[in-house]
N, C-alpha and C positions, 0 to 999 in steps of 0.2 A: 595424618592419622597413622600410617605406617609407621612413622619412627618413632610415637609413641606407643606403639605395641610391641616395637621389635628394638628399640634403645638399646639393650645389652647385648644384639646377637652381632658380633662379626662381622659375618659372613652377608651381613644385608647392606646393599651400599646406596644410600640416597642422592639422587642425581640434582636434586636440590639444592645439595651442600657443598658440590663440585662444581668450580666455575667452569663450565665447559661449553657456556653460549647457547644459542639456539641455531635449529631446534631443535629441543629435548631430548627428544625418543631417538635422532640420530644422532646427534652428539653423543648422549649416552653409548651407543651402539661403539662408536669410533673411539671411545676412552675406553671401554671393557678391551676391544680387539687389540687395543695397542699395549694392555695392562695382562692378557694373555695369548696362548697359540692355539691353534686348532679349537677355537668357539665353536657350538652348535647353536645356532639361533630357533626357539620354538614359542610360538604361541601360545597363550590360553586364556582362554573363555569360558562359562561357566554354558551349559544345555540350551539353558531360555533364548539366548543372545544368537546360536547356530540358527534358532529358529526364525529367525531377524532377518529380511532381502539384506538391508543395510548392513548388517554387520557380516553377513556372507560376501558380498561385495569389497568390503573393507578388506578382511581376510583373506581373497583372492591376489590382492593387491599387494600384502606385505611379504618381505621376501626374508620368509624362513625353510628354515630347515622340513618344519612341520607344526603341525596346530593338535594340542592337548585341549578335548573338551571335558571337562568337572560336568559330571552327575549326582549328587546323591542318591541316585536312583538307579536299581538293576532291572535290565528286562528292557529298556531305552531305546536298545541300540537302533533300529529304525525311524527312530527321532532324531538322529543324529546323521549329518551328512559325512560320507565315508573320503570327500576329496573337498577341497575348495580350491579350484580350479587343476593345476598338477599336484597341488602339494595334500599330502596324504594325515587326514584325521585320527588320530588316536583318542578312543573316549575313556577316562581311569573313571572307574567308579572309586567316588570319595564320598564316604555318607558322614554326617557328623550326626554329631550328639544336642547341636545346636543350630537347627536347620532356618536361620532366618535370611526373610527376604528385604530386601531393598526399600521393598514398598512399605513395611513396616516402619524401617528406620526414617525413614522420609515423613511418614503422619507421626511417627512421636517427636521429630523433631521442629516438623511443624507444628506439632500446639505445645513443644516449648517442654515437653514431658521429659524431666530428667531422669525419675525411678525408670519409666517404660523404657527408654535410652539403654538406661545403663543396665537392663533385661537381658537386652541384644546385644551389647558391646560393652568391650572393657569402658570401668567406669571413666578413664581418664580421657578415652575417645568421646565419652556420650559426653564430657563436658568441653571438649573442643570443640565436636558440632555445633552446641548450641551456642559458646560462645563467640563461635567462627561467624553464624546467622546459618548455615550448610542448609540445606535440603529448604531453604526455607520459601523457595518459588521454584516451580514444576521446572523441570528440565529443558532447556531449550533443543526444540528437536529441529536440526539443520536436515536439508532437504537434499535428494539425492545432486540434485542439480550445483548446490552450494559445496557439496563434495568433490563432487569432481573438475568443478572450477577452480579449488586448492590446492587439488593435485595437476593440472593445468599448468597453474603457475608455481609451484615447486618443480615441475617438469622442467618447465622453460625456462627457470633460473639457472638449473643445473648443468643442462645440455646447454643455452646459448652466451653462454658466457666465455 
């Protein structure tokens, strides 16, 4: 869905499209560092999600520079947690002009609603979802316990090797 919203821009690099292994998210990491010098590494997550144990947890865990949370919203900021564990929270208020939620695109793409789709998203995205089948069964929600048994064994692959 990204690279058909962002196709023409440059500067956007799809880690898809680089064969660079798994996984993902640190391969990626490992081909930006070595493609530049002095990288800042920062997170970001959108308000709702800070309000998440699970994703507070998550975020304690990944090692960046710092974590950027997205509000639409001014007036927040106590909604917002100011550290996830040492690393220090910046909230930007980013308000759009087209304030949709997740949940939205999830029921129009469950009952297959292409005009409603394409309401919310470029129309080229609302017709990948549905021809993808996307949103089209609830999200599987993994359990804290199934979490940290993956980072367990990513641990232990790294270190006892």
């Amino acid at each position: 869905m990204l690279r058909l919203s962002y196709k023409d821009n440059p500067k956007i690099i799809f880690p898809h499209d680089i064969n660079i292994g798994f996984p993902l998210a640190s391969k990626t990491k490992e081909y930006l560092e070595a493609k530049g010098q002095d990288l800042k590494w920062f997170g970001v997550m959108g308000k709702d999600s800070t309000q998440n144990a699970w994703a507070k947890l998550g975020a304690r865990l990944q090692k960046v520079n710092g974590w950027i949370v997205l509000s639409p919203e001014s007036g927040d900021e106590n909604e917002i947690p100011k550290n996830f564990g040492k690393t220090k929270v910046t909230r930007l208020y980013a308000p759009t002009d087209n304030d949709v939620h997740s949940k939205e695109i999830r029921e129009a793409a469950a009952n297959g609603d292409l005009a409603a789709l394409e309401a919310l998203v470029a129309p080229e995205v609302a017709r990948y979802i549905l021809d993808q089948g996307l949103y089209k069964n609830p999200d599987p929600k993994a359990t804290l316990m199934d979490y940290l048994r993956s980072c367990k064994k990513i641990l232990a692959k790294k270190f006892l090797q």
